[in-house]
C-alpha positions as CSV (number, residue, x, y, z in Angstrom):
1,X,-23.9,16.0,-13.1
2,X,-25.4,13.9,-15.5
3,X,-24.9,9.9,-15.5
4,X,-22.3,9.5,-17.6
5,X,-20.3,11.8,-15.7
6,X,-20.9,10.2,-12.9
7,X,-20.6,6.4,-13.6
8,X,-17.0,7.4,-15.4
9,X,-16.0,9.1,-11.9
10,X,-17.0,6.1,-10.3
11,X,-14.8,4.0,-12.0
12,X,-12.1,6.3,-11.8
13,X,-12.6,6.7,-8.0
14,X,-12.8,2.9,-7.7
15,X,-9.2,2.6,-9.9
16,X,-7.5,5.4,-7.5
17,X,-8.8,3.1,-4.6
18,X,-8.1,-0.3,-5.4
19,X,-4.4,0.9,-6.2
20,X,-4.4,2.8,-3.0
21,X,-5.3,-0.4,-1.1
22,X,-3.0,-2.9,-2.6
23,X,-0.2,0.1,-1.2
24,X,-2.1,0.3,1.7
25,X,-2.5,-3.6,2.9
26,X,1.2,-3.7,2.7
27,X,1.3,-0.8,5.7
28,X,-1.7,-2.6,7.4
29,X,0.0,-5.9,7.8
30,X,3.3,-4.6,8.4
31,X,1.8,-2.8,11.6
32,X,-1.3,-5.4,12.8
33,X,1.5,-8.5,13.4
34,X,4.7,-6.4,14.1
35,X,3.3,-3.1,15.3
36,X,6.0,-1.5,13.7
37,X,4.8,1.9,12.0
38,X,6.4,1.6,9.0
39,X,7.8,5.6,7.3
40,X,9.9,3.3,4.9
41,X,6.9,2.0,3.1
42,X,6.1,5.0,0.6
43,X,9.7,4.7,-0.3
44,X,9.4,1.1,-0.9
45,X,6.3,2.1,-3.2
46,X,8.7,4.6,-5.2
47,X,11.4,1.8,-5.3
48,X,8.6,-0.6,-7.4
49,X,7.7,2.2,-9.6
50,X,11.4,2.7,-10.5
51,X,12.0,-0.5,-10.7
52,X,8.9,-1.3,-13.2
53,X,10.4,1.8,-15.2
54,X,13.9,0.2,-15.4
55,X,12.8,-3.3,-16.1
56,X,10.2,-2.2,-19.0
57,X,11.6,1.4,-21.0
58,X,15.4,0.1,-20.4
59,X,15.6,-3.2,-20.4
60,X,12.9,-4.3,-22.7
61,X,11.0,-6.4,-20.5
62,X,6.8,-7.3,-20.6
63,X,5.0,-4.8,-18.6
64,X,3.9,-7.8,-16.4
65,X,7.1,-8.9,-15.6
66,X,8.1,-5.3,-14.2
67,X,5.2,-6.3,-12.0
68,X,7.0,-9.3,-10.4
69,X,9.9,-7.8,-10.6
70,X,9.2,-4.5,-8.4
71,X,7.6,-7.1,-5.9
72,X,10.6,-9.3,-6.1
73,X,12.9,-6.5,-5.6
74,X,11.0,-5.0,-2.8
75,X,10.7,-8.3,-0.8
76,X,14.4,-8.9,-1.1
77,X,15.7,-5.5,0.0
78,X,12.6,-5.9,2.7
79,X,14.0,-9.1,3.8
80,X,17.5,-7.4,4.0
81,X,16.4,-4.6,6.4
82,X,14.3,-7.1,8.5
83,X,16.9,-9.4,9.0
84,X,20.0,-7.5,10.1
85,X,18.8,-4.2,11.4
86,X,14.9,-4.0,12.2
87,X,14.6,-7.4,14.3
88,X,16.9,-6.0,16.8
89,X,14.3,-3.2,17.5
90,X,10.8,-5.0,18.1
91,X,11.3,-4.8,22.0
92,X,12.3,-1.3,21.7
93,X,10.0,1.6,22.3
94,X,7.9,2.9,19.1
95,X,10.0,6.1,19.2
96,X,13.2,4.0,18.2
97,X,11.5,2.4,15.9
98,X,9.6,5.1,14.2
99,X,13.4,7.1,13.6
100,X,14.9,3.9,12.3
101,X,12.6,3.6,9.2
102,X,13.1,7.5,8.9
103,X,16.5,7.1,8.9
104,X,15.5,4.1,5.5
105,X,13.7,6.5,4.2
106,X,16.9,9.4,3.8
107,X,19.3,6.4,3.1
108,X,17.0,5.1,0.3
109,X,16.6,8.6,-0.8
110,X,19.4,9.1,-1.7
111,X,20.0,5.7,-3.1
112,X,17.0,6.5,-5.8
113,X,18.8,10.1,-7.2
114,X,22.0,8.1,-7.5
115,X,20.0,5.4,-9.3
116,X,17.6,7.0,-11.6
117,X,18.5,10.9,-11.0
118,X,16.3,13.3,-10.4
119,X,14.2,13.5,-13.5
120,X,10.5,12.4,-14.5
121,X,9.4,9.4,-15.7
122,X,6.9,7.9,-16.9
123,X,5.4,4.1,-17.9
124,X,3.2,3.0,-20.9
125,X,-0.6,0.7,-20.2
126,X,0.5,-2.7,-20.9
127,X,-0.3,-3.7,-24.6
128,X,-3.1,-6.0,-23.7
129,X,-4.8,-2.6,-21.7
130,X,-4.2,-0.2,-23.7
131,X,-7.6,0.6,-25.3
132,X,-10.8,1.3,-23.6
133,X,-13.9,-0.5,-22.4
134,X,-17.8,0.6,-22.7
135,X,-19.5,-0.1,-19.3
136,X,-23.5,1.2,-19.8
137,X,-23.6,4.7,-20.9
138,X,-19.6,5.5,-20.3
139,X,-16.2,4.1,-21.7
140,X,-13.6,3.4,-19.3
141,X,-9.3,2.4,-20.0
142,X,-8.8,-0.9,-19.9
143,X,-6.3,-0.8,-17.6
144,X,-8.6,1.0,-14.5
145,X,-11.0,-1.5,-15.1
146,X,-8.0,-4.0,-14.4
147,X,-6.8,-2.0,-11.0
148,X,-11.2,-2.3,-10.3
149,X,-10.6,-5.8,-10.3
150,X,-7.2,-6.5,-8.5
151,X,-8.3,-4.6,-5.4
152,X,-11.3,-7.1,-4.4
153,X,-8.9,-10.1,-5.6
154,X,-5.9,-9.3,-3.5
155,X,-8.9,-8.5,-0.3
156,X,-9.9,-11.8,-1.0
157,X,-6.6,-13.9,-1.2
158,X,-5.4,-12.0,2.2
159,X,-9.0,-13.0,4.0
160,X,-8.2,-16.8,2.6
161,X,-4.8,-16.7,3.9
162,X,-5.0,-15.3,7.1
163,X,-8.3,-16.3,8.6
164,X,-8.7,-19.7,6.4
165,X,-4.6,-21.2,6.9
166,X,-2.7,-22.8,9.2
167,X,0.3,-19.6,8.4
168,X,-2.8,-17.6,9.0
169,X,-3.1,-18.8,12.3
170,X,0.0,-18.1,13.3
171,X,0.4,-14.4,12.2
172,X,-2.5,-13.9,14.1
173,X,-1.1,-15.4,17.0
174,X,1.8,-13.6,16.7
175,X,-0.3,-10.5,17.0
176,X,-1.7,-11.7,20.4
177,X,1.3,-13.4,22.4
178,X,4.4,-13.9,20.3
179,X,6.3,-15.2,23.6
180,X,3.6,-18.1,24.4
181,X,3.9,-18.9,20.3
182,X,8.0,-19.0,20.8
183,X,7.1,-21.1,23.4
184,X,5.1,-23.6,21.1
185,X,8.4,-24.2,19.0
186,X,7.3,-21.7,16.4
187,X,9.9,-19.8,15.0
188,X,8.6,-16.2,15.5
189,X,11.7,-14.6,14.2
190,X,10.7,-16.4,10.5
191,X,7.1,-15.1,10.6
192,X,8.1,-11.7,11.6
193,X,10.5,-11.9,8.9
194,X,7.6,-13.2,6.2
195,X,5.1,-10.6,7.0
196,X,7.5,-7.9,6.2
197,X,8.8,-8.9,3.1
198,X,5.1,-9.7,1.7
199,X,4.1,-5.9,3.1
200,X,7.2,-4.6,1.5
201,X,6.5,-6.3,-1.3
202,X,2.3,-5.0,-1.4
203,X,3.9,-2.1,-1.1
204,X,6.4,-2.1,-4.5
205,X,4.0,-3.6,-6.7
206,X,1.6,-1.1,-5.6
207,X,4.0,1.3,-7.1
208,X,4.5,-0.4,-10.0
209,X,0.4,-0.8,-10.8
210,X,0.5,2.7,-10.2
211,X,3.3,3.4,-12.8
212,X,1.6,4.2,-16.0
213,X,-1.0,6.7,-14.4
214,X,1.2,8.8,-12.5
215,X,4.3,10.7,-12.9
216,X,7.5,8.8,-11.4
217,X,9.7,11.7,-9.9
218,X,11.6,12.1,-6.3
219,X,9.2,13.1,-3.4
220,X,6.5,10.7,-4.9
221,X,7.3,9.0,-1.6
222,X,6.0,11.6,0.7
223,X,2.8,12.2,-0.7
224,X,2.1,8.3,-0.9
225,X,2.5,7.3,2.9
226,X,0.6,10.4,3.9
227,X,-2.4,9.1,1.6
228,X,-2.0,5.5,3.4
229,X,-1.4,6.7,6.7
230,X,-5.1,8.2,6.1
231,X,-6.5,5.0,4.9
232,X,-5.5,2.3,7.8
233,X,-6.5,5.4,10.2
234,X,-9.8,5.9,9.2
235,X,-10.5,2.0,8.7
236,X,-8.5,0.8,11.4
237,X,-4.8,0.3,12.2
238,X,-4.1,-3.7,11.5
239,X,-7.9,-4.3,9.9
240,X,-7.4,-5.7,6.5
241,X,-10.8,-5.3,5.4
242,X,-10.6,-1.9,7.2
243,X,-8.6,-0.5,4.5
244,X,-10.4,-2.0,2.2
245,X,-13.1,1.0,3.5
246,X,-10.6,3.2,4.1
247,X,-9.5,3.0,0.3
248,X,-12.8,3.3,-0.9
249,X,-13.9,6.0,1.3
250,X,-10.3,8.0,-0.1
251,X,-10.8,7.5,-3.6
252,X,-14.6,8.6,-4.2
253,X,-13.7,11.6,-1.7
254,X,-10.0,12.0,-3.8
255,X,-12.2,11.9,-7.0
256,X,-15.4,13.6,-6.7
257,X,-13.8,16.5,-4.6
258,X,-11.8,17.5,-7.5
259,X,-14.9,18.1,-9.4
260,X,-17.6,19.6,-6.6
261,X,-14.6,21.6,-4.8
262,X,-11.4,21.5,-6.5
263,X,-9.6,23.6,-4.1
264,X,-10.2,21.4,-1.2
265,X,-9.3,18.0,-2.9
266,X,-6.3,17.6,-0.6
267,X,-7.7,18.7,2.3
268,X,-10.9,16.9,2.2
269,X,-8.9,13.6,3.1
270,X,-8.1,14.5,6.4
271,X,-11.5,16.1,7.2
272,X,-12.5,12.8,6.4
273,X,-10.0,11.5,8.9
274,X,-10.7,13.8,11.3
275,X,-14.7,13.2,10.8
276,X,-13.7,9.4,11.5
277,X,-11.7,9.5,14.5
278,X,-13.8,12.5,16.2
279,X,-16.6,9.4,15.9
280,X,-14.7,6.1,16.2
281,X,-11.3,6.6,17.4
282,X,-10.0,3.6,16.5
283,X,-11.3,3.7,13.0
284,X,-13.7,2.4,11.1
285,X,-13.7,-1.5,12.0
286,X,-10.7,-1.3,14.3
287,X,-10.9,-1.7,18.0
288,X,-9.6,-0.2,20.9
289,X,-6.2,-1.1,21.7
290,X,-5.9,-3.1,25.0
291,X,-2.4,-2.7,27.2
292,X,-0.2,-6.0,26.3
């Protein structure tokens, strides 16, 4: 392989997992404050990308403003579940739980082929990423170069506002003894409520980012939360920076086992899982879950 080759794999692998991880935080967050293991969440990414689709191809909008739009939309349909059906099942057991965002995922489903139909789709680069970049010996789209730098920024913003604020604070109390933080006067119900819809949310711009380099089709869902089900195992269920690994870790394996042995590129990932849990059960910087 020479080093062009290499370096424009790289970037690729890096673009595949900064996208993955933006999708992937969403699930991670979702499940380190509520511990709530969250099927829904690869149809909430296939919700975004429709949604990007509909706001850009039929309505005419900026490719940016699909963006916030698929985010938007995701948080409020998010919020909508939260409120009225999943907040009755946090003291349930994970079983419950676990059918009850099945059970979101045939309803929405269903929703989508009604919506949209069962066709392909597809979404242009944005305008302003469109074109291609030279980075040392090899030339790279605009737009992975983009998804190389979102990853890191988002890692960044979610490290500031979780271990540097006061909201930050809380959620991580939450985590730890949500009855003693009732008991403080803080309403637990509202933070519960927050972290969903900004996961949910994670979760549909994910889909939209992802848009213009994949295929938009029905079942997109089902290969998605498998992917990020890998990624919080093998970095650790409810470590943010853990997936941050895990992404990487997914993306050069997704990438570079496509070229060295093609027909194990989907299996690789979970030998990779496997490989990570036969060593650290708990994943890569989780830790070991303690009774509560």
């Amino acid at each position: 392989m020479t080093l062009t080759v290499f370096l424009t794999n790289t970037f690729y692998a890096l673009a595949l997992a900064m996208n993955m991880f933006v999708i992937a935080s969403g699930l991670n967050l979702i499940f380190g404050v509520l511990r709530v293991i969250n099927f829904a969440h690869g149809m909430f990414y296939m919700f975004g990308a429709y949604i990007i689709f509909t706001v850009t191809k039929t309505w005419g909008a900026p490719f940016w403003i699909g963006v916030l739009a698929s985010g938007a939309g995701l948080a409020v349909i998010a919020l909508v579940i939260e409120r009225f059906l999943l907040r009755r099942l946090y003291d349930k057991e994970h079983l419950m739980q676990l059918l009850f965002t099945f059970a979101i995922v045939l309803l929405m489903s269903d929703a989508a082929k009604m919506i949209w139909g069962t066709d392909q789709y597809s979404v242009g680069y944005p305008p302003a990423l469109k074109g291609a970049v030279r980075l040392g010996p090899t030339i790279v789209p605009q737009y992975l170069v983009f998804l190389c730098i979102v990853g890191p920024l988002l890692a960044i913003a979610m490290w500031l506002a979780v271990d540097r604020t006061r909201w930050g604070r809380i959620v991580r109390a939450a985590t730890q003894d949500r009855e003693m933080l009732s008991a403080l006067g803080v309403n637990v119900p509202a933070v519960y409520a927050m972290v969903f819809t900004i996961g949910s949310a994670l979760a549909g711009i994910g889909g939209a980012l992802a848009a213009p380099r994949i295929a938009l089709a029905p079942g997109m869902d089902a290969t998605i939360i498998n992917e990020c089900f890998i990624i919080v195992i093998i970095g650790g269920l409810g470590n943010m920076w853990g997936s941050f690994l895990g992404a990487l870790a997914f993306g050069f394996v997704v990438q570079f086992g496509t070229i060295f042995v093609p027909n194990w590129q989907d299996v690789l990932p979970y030998l990779l899982m496997l490989a990570v849990l036969l060593i650290r059960p708990w994943g890569l910087l989780g830790r070991p879950e303690l009774s509560r």
